[in-house]
C-alpha positions in Angstrom: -254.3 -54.3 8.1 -252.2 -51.0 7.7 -254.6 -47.7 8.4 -255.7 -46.3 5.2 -254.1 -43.1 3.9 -256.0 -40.0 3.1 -255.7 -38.8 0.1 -254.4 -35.2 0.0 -256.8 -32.1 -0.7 -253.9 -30.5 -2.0 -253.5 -27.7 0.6 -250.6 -27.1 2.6 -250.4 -27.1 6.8 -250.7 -23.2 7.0 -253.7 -23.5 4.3 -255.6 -25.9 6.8 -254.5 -23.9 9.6 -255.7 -20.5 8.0 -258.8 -22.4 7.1 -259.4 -23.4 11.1 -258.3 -20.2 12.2 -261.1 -18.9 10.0 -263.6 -20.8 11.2 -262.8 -20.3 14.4 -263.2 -16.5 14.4 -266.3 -17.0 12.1 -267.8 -18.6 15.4 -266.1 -16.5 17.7 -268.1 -13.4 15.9 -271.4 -15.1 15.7 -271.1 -16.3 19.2 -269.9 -12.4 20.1 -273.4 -11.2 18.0 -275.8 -13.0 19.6 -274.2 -12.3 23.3 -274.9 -8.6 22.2 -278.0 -9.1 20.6 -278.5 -10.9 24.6 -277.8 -8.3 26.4 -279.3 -5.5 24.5 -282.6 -7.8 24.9 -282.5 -7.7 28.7 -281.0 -4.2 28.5 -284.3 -3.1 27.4 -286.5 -5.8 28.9 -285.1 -4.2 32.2 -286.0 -0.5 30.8 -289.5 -1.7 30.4 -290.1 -3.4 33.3 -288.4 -0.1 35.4 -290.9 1.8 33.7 -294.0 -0.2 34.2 -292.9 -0.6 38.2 -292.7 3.6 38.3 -296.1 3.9 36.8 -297.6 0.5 39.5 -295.4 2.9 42.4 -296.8 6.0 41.5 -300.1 4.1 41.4 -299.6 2.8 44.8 -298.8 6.0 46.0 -301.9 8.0 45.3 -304.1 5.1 46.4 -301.7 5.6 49.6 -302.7 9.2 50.0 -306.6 8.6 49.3 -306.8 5.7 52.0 -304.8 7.8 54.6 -307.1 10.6 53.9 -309.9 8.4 54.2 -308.4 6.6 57.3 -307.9 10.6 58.9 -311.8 11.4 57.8 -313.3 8.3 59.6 -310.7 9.0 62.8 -312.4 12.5 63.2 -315.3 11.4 62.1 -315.5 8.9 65.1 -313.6 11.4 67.7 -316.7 13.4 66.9 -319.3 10.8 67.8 -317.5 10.0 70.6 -317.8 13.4 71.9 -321.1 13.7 71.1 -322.2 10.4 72.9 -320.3 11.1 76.3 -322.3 14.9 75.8 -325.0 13.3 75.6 -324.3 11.0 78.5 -323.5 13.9 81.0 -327.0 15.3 80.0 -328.6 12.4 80.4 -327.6 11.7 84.0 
């Protein structure tokens, strides 16, 4: 059986060629719009999550400074008892 011959549309080479070219930039620019669209996502997903990790460090931070001045408190605090104990001691004996 010889293959079956398509019937023409009636457009020339450079017509179908135009058409693919076309088509192929029509893609091309979608493909381009949502890469953008992409990127400006992340873009700003990074933003907000460089923001929110500022506000947690600065958090961190003070709670930093309140311990260490807690932690310095307690040192003296204890220094102090322990110079009160071996005064006592010394009296003692």
């Amino acid at each position: 059986m010889p293959p079956e011959k398509r019937p023409k549309r009636g457009l020339s080479d450079a017509d179908d060629e135009d058409d693919d070219y076309r088509r192929r930039r029509d893609r091309n620019n979608e493909a381009v719009k949502k890469s953008r669209f992409k990127s400006k996502q992340r873009t700003q997903e990074t933003f907000t999550r460089v923001n929110k990790l500022k506000a947690e460090n600065q958090m961190l931070e003070e709670k930093v400074k309140t311990l260490t001045k807690d932690l310095q408190f307690l040192k003296d605090l204890f220094l102090e008892y322990a110079s009160n104990s071996q005064n006592s001691k010394r009296i003692i004996f």
